[in-house]
C-alpha positions in Angstrom: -59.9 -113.2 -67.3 -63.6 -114.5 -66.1 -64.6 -111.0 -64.2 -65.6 -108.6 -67.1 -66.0 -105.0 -66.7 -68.8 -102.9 -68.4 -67.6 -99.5 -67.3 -68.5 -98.2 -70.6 -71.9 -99.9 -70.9 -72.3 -97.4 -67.6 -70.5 -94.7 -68.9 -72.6 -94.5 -72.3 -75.9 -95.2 -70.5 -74.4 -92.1 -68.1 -73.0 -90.2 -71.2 -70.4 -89.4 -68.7 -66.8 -88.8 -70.1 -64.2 -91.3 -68.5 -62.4 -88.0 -67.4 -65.6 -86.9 -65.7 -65.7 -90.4 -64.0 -62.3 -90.3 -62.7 -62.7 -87.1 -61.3 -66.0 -87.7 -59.3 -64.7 -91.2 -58.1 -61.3 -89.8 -56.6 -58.7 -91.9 -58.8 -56.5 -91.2 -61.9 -57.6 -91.8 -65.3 -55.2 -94.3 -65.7 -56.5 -96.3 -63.1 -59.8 -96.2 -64.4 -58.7 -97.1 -67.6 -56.9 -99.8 -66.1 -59.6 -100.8 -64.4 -62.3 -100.4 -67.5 -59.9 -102.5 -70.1 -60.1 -105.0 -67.8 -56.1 -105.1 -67.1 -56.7 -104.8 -63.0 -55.8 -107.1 -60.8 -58.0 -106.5 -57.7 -60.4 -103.9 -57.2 -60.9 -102.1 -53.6 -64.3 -102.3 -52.4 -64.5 -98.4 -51.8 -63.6 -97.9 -55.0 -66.2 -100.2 -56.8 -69.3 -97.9 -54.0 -67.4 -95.2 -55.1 -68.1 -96.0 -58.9 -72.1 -97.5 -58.2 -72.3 -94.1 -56.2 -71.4 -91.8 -59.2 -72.8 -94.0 -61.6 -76.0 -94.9 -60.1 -75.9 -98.6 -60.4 -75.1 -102.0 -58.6 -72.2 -103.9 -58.6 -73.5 -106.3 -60.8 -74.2 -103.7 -63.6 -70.1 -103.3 -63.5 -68.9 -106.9 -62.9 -70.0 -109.6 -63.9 -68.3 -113.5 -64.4 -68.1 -115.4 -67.8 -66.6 -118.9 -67.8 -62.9 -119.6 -69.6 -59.8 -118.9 -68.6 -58.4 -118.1 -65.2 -61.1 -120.4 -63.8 -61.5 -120.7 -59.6 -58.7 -123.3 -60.5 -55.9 -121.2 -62.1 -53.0 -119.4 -60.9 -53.3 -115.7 -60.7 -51.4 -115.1 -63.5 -53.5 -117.5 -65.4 -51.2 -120.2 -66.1 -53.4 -122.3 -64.2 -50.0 -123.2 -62.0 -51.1 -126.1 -59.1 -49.9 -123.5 -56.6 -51.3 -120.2 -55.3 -49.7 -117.6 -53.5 -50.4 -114.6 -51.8 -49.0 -111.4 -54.3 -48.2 -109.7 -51.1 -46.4 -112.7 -49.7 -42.2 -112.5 -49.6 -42.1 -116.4 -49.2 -41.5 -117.6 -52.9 -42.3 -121.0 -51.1 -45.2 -120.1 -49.3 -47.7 -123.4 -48.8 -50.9 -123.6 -51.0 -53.6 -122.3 -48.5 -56.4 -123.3 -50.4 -55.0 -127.0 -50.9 -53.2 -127.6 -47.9 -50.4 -128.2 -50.4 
């Protein structure tokens, strides 16, 4: 996955348990640790203020992009499939959006 998460970079700069964390944000620990080892799938956007909120920092000191794989080109699940679709769509044959496929 090209999106890395520094979580802990924050967390250890913070010396803030991921417990702690958790708590203060308003989600489970699983999800953060979800979330930290970089196994998410999406991220809501009030989630990612809420972290920068508690953790004093910008998005960019939790995110940031490294090339490889799961390019702009790739299938969500990283195949890098010629065809996207929608998780949330119930067509299995739903038409490539981006391609016009």
């Amino acid at each position: 996955m090209p999106i890395i998460v520094d979580i802990d970079v924050m967390l250890a700069r913070r010396k803030m348990a991921v417990g702690t964390l958790a708590e203060r944000v308003g989600i489970t620990p699983a999800n953060l640790a979800v979330l930290k080892n970089g196994r998410a799938k999406a991220v809501r956007f009030t989630t990612l203020s809420a972290l920068c909120e508690v953790l004093e920092c910008q998005p960019g000191d939790l995110l940031h992009w490294e090339p490889g794989e799961g390019g702009a080109d790739a299938a969500p699940d990283g195949t890098g499939a010629g065809t996207w679709q929608d998780p949330g769509s119930r067509d299995s044959a739903a038409a490539d959006t981006r391609t016009g496929q």
